[in-house]
DSSP file (Angstrom, degrees, kcal/mol; ACC not computed):
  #  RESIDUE AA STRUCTURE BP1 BP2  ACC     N-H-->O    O-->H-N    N-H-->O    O-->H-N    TCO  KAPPA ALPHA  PHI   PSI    X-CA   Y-CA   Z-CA
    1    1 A X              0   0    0      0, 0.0     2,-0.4     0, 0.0     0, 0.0   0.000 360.0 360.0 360.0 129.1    0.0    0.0    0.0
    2    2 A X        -     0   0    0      1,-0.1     0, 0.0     0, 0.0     0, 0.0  -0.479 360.0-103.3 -41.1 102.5    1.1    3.5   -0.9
    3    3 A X        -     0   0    0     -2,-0.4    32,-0.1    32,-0.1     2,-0.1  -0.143  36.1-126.8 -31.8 129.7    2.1    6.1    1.8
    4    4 A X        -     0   0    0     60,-0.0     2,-0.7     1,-0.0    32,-0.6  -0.391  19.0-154.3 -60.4 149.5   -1.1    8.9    2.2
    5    5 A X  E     -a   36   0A   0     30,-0.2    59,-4.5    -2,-0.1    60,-2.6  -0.942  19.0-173.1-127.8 120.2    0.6   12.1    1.8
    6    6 A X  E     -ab  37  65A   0     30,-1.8    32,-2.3    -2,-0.7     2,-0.5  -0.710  14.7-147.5-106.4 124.1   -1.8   14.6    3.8
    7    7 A X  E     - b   0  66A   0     58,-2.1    60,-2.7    -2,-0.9     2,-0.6  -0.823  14.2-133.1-101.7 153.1   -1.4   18.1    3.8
    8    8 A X  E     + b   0  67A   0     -2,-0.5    32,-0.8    30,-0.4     2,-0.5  -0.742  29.1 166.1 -98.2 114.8   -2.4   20.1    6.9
    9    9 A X  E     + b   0  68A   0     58,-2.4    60,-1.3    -2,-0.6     2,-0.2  -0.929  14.9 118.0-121.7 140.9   -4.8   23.6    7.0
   10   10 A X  S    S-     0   0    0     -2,-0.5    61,-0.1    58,-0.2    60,-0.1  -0.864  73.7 -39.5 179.2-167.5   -6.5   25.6    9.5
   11   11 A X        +     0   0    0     -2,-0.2    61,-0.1     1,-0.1     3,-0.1   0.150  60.6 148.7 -60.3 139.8   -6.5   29.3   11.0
   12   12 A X        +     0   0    0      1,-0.1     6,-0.4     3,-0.0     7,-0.2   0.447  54.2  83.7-121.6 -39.8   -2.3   30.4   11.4
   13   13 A X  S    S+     0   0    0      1,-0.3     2,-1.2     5,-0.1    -1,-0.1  -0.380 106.5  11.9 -78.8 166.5   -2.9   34.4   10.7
   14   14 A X  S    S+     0   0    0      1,-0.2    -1,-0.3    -3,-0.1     4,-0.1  -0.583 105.6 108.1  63.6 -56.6   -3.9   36.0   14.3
   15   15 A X  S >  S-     0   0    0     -2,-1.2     3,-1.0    -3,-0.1    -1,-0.2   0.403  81.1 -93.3 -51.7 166.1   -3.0   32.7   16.4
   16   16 A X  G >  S+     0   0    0      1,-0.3     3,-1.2    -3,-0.1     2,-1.0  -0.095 114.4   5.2 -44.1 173.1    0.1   32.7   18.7
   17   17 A X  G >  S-     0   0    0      1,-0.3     3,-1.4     2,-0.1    -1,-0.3   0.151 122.4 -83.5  65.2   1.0    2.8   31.5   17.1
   18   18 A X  G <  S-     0   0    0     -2,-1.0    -1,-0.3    -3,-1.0    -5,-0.1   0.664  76.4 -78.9 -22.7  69.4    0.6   31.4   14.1
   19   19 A X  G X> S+     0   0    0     -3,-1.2     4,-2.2    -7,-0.2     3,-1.0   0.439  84.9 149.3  45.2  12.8   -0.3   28.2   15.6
   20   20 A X  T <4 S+     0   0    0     -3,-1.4     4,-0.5     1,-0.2     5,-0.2   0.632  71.7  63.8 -37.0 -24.7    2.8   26.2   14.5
   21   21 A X  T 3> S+     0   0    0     -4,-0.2     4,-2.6     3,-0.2    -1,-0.2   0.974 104.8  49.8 -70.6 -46.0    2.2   24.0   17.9
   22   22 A X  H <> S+     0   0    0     -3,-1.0     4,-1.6     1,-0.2    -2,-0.2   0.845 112.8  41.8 -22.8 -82.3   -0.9   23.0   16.3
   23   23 A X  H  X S+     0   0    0     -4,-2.2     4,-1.4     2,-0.2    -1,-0.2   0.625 108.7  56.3 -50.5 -18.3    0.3   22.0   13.2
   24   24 A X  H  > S+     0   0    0     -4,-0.5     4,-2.2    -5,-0.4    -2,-0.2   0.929 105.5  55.1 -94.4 -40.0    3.4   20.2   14.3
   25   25 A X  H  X S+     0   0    0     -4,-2.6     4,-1.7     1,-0.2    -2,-0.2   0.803 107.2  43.2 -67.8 -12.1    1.5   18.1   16.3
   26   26 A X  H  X S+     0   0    0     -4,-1.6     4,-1.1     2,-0.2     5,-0.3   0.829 113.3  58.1 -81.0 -36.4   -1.0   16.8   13.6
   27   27 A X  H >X S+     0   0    0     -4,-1.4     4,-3.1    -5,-0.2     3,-1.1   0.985 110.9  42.6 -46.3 -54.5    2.2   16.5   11.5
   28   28 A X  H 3X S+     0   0    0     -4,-2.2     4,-1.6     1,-0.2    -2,-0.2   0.952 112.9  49.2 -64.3 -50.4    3.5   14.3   14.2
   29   29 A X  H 3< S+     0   0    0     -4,-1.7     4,-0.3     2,-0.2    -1,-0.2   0.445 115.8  50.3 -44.7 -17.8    0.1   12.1   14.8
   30   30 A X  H XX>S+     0   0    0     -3,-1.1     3,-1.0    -4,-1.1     4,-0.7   0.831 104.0  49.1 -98.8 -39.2    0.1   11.7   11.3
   31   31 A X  H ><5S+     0   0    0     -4,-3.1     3,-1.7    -5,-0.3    -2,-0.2   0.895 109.3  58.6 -31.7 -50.5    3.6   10.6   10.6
   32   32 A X  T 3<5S+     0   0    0     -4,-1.6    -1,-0.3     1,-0.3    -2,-0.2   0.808 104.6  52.1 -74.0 -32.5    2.7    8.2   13.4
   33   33 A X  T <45S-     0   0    0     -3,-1.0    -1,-0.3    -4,-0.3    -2,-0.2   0.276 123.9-101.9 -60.4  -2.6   -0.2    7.0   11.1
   34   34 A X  T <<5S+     0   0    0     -3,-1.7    -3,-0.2    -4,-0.7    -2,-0.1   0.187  85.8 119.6  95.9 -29.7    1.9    6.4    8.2
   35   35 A X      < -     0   0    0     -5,-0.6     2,-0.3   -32,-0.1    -1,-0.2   0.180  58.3-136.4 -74.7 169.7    1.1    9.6    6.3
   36   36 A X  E     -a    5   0A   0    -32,-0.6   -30,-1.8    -3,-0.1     2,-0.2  -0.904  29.8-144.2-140.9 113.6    3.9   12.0    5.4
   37   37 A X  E     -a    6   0A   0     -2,-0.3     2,-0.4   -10,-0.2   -30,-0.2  -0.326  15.2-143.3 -95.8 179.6    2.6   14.9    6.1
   38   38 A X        -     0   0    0    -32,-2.3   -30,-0.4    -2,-0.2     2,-0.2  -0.802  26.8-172.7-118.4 150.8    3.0   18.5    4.3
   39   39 A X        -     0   0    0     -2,-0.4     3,-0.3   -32,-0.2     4,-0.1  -0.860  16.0-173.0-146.0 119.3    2.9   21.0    6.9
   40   40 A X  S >  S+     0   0    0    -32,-0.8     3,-1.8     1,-0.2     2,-1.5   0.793  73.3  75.3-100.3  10.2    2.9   24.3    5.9
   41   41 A X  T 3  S+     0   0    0      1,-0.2    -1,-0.2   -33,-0.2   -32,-0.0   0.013  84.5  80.3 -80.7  52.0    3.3   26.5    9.3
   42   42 A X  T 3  S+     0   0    0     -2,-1.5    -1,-0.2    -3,-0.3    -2,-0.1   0.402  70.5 107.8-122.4  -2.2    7.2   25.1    8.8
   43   43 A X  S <  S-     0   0    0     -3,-1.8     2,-0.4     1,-0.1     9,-0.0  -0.397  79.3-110.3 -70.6 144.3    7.6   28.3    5.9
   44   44 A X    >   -     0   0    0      1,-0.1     3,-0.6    -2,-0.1    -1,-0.1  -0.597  34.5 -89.9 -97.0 132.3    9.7   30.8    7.3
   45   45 A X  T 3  S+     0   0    0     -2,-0.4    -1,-0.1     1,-0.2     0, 0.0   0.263  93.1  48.2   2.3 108.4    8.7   34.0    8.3
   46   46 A X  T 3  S+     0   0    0      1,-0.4    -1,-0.2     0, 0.0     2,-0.1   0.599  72.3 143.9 108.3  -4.5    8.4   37.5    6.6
   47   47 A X    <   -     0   0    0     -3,-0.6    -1,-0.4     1,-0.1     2,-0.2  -0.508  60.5-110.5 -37.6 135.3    6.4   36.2    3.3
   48   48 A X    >>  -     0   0    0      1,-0.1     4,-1.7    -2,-0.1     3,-1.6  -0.561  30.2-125.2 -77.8 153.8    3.8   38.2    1.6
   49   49 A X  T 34 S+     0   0    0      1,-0.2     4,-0.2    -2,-0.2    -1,-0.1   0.909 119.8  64.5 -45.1 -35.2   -0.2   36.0    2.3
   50   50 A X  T 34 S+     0   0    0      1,-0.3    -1,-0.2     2,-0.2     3,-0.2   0.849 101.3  43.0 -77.4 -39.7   -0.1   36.2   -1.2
   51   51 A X  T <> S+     0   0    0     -3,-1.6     4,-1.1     1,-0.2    -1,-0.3   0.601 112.2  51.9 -92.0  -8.5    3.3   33.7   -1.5
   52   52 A X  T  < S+     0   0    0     -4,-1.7    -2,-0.2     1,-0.2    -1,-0.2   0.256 105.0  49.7-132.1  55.0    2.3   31.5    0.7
   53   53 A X  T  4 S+     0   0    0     -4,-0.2    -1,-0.2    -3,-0.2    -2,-0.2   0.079 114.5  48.8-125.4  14.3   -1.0   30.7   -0.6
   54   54 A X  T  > S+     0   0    0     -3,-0.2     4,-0.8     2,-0.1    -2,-0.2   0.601 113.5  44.4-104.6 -20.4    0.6   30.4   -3.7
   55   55 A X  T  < S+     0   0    0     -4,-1.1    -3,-0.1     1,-0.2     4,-0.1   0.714 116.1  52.3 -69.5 -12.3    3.5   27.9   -2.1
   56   56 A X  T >> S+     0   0    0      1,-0.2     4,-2.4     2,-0.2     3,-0.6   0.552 106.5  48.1-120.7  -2.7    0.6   26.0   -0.1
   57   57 A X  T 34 S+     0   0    0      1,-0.3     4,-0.3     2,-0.2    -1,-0.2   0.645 110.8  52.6 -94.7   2.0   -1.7   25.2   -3.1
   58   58 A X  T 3< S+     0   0    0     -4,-0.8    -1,-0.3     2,-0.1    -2,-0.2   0.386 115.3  39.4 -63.1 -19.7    1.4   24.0   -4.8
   59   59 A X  T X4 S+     0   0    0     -3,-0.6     3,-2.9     2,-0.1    -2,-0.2   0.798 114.1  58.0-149.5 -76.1    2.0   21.7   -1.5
   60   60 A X  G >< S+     0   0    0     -4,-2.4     3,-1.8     1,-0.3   -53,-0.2   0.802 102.9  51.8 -10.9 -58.5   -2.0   21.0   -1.5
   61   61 A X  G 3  S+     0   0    0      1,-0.4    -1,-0.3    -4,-0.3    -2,-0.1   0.594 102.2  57.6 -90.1  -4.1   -1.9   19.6   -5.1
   62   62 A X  G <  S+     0   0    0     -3,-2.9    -1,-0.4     2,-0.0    -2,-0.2   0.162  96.5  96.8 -95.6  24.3    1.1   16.9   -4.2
   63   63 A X    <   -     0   0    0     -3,-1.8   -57,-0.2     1,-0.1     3,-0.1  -0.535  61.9-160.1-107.1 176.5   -1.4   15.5   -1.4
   64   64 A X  S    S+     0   0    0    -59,-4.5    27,-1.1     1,-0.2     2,-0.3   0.404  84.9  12.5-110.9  -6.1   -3.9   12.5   -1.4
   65   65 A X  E     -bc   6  91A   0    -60,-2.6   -58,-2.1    25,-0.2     2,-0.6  -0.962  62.3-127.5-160.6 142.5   -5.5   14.3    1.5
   66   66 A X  E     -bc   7  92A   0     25,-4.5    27,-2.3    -2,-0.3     2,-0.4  -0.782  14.8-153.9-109.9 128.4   -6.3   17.5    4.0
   67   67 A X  E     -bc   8  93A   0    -60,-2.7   -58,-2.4    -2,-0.6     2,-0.2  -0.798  18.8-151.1 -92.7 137.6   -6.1   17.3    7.7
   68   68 A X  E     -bc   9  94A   0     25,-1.8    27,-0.7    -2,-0.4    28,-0.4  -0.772   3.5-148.0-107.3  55.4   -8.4   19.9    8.7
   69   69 A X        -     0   0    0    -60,-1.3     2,-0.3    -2,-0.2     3,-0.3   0.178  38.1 -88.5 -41.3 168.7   -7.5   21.6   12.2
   70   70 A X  S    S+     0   0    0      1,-0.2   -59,-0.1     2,-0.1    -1,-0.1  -0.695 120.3  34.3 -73.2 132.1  -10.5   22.9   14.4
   71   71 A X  S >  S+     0   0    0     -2,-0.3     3,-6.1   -61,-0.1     4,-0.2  -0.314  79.9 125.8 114.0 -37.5  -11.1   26.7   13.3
   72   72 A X  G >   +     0   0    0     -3,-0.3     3,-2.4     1,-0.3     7,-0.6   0.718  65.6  63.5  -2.9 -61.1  -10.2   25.8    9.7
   73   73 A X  G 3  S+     0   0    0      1,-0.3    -1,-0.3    -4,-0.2    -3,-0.0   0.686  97.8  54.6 -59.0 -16.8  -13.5   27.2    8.7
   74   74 A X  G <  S+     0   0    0     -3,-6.1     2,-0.4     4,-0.0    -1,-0.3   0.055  89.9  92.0 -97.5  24.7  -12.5   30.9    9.9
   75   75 A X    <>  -     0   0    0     -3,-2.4     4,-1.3     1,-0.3   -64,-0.0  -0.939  63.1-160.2-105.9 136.4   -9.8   30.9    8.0
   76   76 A X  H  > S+     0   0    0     -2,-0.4     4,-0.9     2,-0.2     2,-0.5   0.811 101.0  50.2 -97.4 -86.4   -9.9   32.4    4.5
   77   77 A X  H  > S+     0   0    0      1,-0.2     4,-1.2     2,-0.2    -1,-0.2   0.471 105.3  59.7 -23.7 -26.5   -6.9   30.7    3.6
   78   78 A X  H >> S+     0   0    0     -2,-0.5     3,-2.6    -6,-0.4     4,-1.1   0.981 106.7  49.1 -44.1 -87.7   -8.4   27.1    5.0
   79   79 A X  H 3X S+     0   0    0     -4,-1.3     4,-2.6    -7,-0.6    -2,-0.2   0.502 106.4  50.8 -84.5   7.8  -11.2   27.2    2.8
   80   80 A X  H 3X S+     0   0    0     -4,-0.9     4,-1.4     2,-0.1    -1,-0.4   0.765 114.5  43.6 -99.6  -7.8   -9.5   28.0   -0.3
   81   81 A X  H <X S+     0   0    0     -3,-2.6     4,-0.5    -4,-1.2    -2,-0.2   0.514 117.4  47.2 -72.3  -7.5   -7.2   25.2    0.2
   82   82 A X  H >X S+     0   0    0     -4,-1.1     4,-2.9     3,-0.1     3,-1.6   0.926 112.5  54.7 -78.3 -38.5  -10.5   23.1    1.3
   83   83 A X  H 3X S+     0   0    0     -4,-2.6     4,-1.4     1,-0.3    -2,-0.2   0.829 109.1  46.4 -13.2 -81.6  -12.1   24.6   -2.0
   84   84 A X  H 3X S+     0   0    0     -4,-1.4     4,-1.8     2,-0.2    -1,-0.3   0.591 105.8  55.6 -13.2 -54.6   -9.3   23.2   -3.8
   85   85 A X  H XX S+     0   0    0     -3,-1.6     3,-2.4    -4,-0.5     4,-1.0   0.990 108.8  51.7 -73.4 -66.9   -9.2   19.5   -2.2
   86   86 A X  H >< S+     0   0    0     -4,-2.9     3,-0.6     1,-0.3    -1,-0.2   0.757 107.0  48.6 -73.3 -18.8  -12.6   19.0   -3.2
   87   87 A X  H 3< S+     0   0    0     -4,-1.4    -1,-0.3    -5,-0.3    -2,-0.2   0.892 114.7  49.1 -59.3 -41.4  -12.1   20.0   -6.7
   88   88 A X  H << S-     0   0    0     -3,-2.4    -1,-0.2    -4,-1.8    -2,-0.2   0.731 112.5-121.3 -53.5 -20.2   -9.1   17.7   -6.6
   89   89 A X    <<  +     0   0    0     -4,-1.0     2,-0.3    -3,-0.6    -3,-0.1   0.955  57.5 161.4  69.3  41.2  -11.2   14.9   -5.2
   90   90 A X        -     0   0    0     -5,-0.1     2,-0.2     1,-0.0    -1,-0.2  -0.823  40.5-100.4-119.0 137.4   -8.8   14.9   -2.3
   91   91 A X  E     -c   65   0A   0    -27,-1.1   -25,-4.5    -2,-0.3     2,-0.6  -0.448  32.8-147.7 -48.0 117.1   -9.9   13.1    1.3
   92   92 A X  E     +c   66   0A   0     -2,-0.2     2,-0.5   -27,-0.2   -25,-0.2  -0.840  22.6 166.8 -81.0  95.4  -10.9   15.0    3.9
   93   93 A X  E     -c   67   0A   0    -27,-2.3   -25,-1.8    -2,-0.6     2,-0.5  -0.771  18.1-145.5-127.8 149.8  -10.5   14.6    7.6
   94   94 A X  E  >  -c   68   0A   0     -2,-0.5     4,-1.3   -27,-0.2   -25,-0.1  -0.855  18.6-133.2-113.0 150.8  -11.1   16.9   10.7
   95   95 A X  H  > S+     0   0    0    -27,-0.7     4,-1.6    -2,-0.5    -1,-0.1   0.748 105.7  39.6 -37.1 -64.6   -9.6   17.2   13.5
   96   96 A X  H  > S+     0   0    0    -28,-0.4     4,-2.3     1,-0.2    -1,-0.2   0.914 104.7  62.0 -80.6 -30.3  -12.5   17.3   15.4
   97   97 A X  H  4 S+     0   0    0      1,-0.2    -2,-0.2     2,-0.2     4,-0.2   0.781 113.5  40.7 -38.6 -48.2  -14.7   14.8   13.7
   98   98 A X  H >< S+     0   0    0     -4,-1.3     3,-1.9     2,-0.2     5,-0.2   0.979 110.5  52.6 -88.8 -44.2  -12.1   12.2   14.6
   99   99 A X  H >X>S+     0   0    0     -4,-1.6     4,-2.2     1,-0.3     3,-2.0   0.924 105.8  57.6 -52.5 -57.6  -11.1   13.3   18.2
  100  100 A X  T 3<5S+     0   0    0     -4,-2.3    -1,-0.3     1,-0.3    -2,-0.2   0.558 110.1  47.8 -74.7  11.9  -15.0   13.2   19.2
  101  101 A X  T <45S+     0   0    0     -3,-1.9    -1,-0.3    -4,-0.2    -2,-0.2   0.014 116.5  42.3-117.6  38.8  -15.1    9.2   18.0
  102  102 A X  T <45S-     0   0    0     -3,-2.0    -2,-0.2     2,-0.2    -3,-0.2   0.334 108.3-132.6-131.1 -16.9  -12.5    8.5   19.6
  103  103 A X  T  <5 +     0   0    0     -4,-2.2     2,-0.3     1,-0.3    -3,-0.2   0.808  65.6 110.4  67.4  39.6  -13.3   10.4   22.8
  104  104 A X  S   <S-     0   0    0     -5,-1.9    -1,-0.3    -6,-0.1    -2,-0.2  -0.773  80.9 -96.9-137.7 171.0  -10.2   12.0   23.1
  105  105 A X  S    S-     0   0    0     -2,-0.3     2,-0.2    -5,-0.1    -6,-0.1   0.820 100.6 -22.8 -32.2 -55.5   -8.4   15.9   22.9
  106  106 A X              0   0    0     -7,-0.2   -10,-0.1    -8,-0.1    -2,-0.1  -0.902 360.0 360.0-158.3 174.2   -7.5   15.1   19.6
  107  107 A X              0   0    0     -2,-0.2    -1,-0.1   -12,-0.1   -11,-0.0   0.583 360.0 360.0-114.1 360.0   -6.7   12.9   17.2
């Protein structure tokens, strides 16, 4: 079976930290899952929004799938990379969706 390659979106601009803790752990939870995940809060600093929504729909389009943090949906950048997946026909999974069948924090 072929490694998933997943890429990860939800909200970065406002957050701490623009929420790079967030992201590195669903990078790690997926690694642990077998995926290799794209993460894109690992882009350095000091980019205009404008380059790295074009570097993470380039990133997007190498995936098989999008991990969805919680808040995703307030993000305007989230939902044109969710836009995107479903025009690709790319697997979705959220963050929360999985956490609450599992009963746990997170997933």
């Amino acid at each position: 079976m072929q490694t998933k390659v997943i890429y990860i979106a939800g909200p970065m601009t406002g957050k701490p930290d623009f929420n790079r803790a967030a992201f590195s752990l669903a990078a790690v939870r997926l690694s642990a899952q077998g995926a290799i995940p794209l993460n894109p809060a690992i882009l350095p600093d000091g980019l205009y929004q404008a380059d790295y929504m074009r570097i993470c729909l380039a990133m997007l389009q190498c995936a098989d799938g999008i991990y969805l943090l919680d808040g995703w949906q307030d993000s305007v950048g989230a939902c044109a990379e969710v836009a995107l997946a479903k025009k690709l026909g790319l697997t979705l999974r959220f963050q929360a969706t999985q956490a609450a069948m599992r009963g746990r924090p997170d997933a």
